[in-house]
C-alpha positions as CSV (number, residue, x, y, z in Angstrom):
1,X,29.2,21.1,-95.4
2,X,25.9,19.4,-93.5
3,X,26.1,16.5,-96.0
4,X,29.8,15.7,-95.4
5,X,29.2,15.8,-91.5
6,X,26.1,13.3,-92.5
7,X,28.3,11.2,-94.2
8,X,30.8,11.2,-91.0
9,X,28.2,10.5,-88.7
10,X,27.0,7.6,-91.5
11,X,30.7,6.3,-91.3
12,X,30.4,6.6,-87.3
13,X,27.4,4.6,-86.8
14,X,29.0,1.9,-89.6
15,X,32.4,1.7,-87.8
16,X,30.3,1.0,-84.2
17,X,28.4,-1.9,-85.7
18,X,31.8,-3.5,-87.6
19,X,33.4,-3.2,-83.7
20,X,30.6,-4.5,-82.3
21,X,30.8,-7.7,-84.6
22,X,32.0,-11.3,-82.8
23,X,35.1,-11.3,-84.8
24,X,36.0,-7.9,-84.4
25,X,39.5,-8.9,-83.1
26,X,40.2,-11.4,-85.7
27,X,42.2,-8.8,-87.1
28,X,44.4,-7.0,-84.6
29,X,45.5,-4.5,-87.1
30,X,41.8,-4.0,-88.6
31,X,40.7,-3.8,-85.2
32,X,43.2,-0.9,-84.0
33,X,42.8,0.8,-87.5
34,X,38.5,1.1,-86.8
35,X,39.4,2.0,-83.0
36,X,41.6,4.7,-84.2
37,X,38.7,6.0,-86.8
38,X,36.0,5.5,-84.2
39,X,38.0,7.3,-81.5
40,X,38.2,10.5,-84.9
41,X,34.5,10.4,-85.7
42,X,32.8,9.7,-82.3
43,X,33.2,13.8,-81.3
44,X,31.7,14.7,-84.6
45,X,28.9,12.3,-84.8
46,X,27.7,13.5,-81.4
47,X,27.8,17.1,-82.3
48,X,26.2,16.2,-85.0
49,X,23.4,14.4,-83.1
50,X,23.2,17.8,-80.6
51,X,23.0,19.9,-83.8
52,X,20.1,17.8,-85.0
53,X,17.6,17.6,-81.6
54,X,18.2,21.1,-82.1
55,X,16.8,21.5,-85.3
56,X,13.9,19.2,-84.7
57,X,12.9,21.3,-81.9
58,X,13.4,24.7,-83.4
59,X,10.9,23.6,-85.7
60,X,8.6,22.6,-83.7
61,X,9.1,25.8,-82.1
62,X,8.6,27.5,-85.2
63,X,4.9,25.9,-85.9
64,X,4.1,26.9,-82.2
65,X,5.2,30.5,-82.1
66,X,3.3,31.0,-85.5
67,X,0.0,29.1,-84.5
68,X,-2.8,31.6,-84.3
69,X,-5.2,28.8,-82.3
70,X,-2.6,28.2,-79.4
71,X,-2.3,30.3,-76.4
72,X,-0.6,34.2,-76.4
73,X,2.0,33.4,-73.6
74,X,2.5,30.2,-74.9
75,X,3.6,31.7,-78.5
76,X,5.4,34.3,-76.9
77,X,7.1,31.7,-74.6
78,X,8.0,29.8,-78.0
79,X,9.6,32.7,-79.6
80,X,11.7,33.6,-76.8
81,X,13.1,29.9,-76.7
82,X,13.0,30.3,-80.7
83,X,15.5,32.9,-80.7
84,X,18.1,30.5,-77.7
85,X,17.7,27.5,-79.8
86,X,18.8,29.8,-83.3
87,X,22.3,31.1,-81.0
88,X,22.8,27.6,-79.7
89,X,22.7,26.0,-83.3
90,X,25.1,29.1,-84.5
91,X,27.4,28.1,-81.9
92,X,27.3,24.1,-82.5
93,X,27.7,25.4,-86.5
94,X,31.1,27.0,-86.1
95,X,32.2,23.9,-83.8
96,X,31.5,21.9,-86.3
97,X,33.3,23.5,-89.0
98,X,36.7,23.4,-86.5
99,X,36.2,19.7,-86.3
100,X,36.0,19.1,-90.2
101,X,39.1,20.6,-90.6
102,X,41.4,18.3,-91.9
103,X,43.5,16.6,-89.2
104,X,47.6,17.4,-89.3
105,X,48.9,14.2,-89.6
106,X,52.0,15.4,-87.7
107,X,50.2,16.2,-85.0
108,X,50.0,13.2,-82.8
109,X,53.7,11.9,-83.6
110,X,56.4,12.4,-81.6
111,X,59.2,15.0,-82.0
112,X,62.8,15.8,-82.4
113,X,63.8,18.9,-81.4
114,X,66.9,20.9,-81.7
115,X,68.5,24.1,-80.1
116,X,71.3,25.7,-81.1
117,X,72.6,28.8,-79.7
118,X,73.0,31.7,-82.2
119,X,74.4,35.5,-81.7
120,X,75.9,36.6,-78.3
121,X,78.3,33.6,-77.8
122,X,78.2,32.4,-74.1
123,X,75.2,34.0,-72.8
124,X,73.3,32.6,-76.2
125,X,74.5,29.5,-74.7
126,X,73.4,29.7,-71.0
127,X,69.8,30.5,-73.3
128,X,69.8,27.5,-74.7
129,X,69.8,25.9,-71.5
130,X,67.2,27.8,-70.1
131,X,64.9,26.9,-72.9
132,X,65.5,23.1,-72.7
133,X,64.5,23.7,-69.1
134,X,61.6,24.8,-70.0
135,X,60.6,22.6,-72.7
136,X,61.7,19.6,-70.3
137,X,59.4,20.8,-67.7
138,X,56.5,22.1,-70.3
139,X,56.4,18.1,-71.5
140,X,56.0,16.7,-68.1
141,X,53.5,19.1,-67.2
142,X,51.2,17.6,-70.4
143,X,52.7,14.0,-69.6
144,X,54.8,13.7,-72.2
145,X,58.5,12.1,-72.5
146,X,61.4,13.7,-72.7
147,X,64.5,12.0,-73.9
148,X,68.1,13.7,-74.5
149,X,69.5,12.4,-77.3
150,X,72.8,14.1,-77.8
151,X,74.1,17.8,-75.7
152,X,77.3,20.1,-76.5
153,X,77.5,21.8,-73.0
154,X,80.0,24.7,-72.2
155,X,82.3,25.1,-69.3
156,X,79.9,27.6,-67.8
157,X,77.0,25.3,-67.9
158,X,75.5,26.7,-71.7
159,X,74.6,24.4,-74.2
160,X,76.2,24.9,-77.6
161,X,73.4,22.5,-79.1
162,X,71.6,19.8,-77.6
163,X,68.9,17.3,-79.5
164,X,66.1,15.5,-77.5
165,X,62.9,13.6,-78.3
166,X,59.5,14.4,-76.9
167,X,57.1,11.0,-77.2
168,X,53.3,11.3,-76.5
169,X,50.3,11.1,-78.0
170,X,50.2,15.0,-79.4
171,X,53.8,16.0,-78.8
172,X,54.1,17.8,-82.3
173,X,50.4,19.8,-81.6
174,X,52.1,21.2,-78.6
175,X,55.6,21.4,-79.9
176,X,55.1,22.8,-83.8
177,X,54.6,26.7,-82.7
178,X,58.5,26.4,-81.5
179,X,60.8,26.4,-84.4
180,X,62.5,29.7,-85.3
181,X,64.5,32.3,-83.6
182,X,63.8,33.1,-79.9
183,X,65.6,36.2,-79.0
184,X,66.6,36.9,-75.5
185,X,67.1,40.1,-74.0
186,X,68.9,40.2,-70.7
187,X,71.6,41.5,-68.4
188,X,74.7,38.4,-68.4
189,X,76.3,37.7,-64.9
190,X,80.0,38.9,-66.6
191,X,78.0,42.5,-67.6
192,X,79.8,45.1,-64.9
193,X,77.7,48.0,-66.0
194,X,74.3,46.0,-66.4
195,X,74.3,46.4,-69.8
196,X,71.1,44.8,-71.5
197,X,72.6,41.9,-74.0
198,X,70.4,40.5,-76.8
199,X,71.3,37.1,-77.7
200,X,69.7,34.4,-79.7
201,X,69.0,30.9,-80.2
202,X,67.5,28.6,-82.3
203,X,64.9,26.1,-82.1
204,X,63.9,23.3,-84.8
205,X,60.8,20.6,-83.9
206,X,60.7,17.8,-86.3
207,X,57.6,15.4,-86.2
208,X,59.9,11.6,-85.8
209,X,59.8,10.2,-88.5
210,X,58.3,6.6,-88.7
211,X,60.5,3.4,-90.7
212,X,57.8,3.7,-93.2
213,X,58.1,7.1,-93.7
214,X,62.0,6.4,-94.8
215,X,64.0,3.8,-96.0
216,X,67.4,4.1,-95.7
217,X,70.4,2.0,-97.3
218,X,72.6,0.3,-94.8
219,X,75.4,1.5,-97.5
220,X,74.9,5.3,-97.1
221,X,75.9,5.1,-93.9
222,X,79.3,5.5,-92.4
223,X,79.1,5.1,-88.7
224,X,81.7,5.4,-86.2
225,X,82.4,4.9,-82.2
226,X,83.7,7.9,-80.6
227,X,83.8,9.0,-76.6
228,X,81.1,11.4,-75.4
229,X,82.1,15.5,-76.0
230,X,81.5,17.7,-73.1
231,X,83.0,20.5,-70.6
232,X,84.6,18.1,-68.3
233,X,83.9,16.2,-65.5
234,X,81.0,14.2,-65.2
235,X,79.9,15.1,-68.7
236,X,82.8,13.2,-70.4
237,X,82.3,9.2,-71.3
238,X,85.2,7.0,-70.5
239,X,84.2,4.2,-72.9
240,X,83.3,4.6,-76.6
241,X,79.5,4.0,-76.2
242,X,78.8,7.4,-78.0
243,X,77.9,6.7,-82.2
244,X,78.4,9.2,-84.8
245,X,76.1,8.3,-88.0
246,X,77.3,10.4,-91.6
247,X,74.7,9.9,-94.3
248,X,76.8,10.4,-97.2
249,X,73.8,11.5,-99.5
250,X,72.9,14.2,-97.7
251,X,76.1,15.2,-95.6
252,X,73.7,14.9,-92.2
253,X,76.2,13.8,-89.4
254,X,74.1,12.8,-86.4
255,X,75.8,12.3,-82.9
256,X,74.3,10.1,-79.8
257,X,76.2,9.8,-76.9
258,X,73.4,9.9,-73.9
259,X,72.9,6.3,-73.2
260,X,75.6,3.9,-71.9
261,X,74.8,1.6,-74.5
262,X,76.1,1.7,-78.1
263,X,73.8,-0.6,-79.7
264,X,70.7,2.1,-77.4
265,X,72.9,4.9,-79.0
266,X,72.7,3.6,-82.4
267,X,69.2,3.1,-82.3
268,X,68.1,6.8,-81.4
269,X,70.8,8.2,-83.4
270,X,68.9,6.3,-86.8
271,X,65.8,7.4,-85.5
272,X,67.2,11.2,-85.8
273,X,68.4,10.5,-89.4
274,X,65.2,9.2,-90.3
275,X,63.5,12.1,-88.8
276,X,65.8,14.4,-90.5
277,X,65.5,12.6,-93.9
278,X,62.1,13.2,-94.1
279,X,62.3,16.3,-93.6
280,X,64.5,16.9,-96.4
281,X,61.8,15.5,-98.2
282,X,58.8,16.9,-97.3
283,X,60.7,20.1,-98.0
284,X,61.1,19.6,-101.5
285,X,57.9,18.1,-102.1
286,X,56.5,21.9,-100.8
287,X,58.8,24.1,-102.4
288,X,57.6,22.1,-105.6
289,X,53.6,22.2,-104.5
290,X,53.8,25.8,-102.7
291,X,53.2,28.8,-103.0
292,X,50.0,28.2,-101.9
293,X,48.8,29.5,-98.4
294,X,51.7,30.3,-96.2
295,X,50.0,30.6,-92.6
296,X,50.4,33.5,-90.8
297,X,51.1,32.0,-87.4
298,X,54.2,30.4,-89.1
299,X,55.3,26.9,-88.0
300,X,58.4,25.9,-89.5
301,X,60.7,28.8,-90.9
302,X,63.4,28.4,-88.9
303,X,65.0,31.9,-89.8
304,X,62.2,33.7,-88.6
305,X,62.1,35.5,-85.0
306,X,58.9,34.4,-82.9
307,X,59.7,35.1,-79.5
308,X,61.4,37.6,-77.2
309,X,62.5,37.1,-73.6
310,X,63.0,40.4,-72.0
311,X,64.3,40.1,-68.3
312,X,64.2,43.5,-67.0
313,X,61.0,43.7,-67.7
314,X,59.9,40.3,-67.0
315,X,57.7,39.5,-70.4
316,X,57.6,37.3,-73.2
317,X,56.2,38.5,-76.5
318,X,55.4,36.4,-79.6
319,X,55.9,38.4,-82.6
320,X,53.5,35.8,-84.6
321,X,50.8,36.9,-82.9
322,X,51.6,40.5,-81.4
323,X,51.1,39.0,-77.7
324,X,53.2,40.2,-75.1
325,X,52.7,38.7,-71.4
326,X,54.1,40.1,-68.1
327,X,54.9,36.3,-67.0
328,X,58.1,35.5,-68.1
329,X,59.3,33.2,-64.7
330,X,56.1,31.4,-65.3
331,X,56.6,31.1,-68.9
332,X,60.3,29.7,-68.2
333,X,59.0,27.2,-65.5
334,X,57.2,25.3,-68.5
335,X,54.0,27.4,-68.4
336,X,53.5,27.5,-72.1
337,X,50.0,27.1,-72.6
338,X,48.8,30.9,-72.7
339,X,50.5,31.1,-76.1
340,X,50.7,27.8,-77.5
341,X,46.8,28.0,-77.0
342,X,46.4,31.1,-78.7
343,X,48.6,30.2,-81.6
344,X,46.4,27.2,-82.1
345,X,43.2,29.1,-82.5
346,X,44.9,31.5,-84.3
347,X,46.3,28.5,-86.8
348,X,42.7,27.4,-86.5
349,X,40.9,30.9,-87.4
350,X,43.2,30.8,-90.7
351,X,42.7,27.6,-91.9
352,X,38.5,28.6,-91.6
353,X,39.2,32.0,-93.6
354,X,40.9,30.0,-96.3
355,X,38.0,27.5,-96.7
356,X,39.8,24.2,-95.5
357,X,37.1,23.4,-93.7
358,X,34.8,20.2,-95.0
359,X,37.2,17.2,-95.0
360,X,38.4,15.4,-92.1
């Protein structure tokens, strides 16, 4: 693996010089392109550079602590300082085998996400609102943006389904560990004998997808104007600004009603399609590659039941990883990071054990 991180650190030190060049910026697209791969390289270059002083001295320290003609404190001193540089260069090792795993390409796009509310009817629904709470306030804790796209709310102040956007550099690194089944466990507001309900609801992230990434014919498309669906009230939209997009390949019907513009409407309800699309295909293109590892922090199975919210108790357990915290308001107020943390290392620790690491 040494001479791979040699050849990044070669690449590194190649990249500086070409940015460094007069016409650097002849080429804006060039230019962003060899910012982007300086910005990727620059942390493993300098690791790189720590792991090698290291090395230099710990020979150095190896001639001294074995050199019969200097001093006997002076070896001893060597050996003991032998034996921190060893542990340091152990550590610096495993850090750089993290940062030669190969980069998700997902990870720094933005996201669509969708919940749904499953079993247990209105109180699944007053869930589903709870959780877009908390995503909405987990994304503006990490400076993200958070844009609603399209909401089914219920006359109780549930949400059948809503869709939203989250758009920052990272979104879908912070965002991936959410899709499946979140399972709620609580006493409803109508319960008269404080009966504990368990309810569920489900959550899909999507990383947006790009125009690139999709190209879809005007012809597939059968759009139509429609007013805004709601419970009433402020929720309903007097004028037809709402768009409902059917892609008649698929049978995916996307709805956008959040904006007061149709044409702004439009626009984000294309970029759902898109999003969706894509993830039709990359799908397929799985199913037809896998079989290969199937990580056990789990990412994407949307039938499968990650979390559980138990109110009477006041946790939050992640069945992924067998973690159970005794934080739940915390948790619901957008404090996240405890376990999407952990499920990154653990994602991390997984991808070591199956030898991905060595490309970047």
């Amino acid at each position: 693996m040494l001479s791979k991180i040699k050849e990044v650190a070669d690449r590194y030190t190649e990249v500086e010089r070409l940015l460094s060049l007069p016409d650097a910026v002849s080429d804006i697209d060039d230019y962003k392109k060899l910012n982007k791969e300086y910005a990727l390289l620059k942390p493993i270059a300098e690791k790189y550079g720590e792991y090698l002083g290291l090395e230099k001295e710990l020979e150095e320290l190896r001639q001294l602590s074995g050199d019969p003609g200097a001093d006997r404190e002076l070896r001893e001193l060597a050996k003991n300082e032998l034996r921190e540089h060893s542990e340091k260069i152990s550590v610096i090792e495993e850090e750089l085998k993290v940062m030669m795993l190969p980069k998700d390409p997902n990870d720094s796009k933005n996201v669509v996400v969708e919940i749904r509310a499953g079993a247990g009817g209105e109180e699944a629904a007053l869930f589903a609102q709870v959780l877009y709470r908390m995503y909405n306030m987990y994304a503006s804790a990490n400076r993200f943006t958070l844009e609603l796209v399209h909401e089914n709310p219920t006359e109780l102040g549930g949400l059948k389904e809503v869709t939203f956007t989250v758009s920052g550099d990272g979104a879908y690194s912070k965002f991936k560990f959410e899709s499946g089944v979140h399972r709620v466990q609580r006493v409803p507001d109508t319960e008269s004998q404080g009966r504990i309900q368990t309810s569920t609801v489900t959550v899909a992230v999507l990383p947006e997808a790009e125009e690139v990434d999709v190209e879809i014919n005007p012809n597939d498309i059968k759009f139509e104007s429609c007013k805004s669906s709601g419970a009433g009230g402020q929720h309903i939209n007097k004028t037809e600004s709402a768009v409902r997009l059917f892609h008649k390949p698929s049978g995916i019907v996307v709805e956008c009603d959040e904006e007061r513009s149709q044409f702004k409407n439009k626009d984000k309800a294309l970029r759902i399609l898109r999003t969706k699309l894509l993830d039709i295909k990359e799908r397929e293109q799985k199913e037809k590659i896998d079989e290969r590892r199937k990580s056990q922090v789990g990412t994407g199975d949307r039938s499968e039941r990650i979390r559980t919210y138990n109110y009477p108790q006041g946790r939050v357990t992640d069945h992924r990883l067998g973690l159970t915290l005794y934080s739940l308001d915390k948790f619901l107020n957008g404090d996240m990071d405890p376990i999407v943390t952990a499920l990154a290392s653990a994602e991390t620790a997984e991808r070591l054990k199956s030898g991905e690491a060595g490309n970047i």
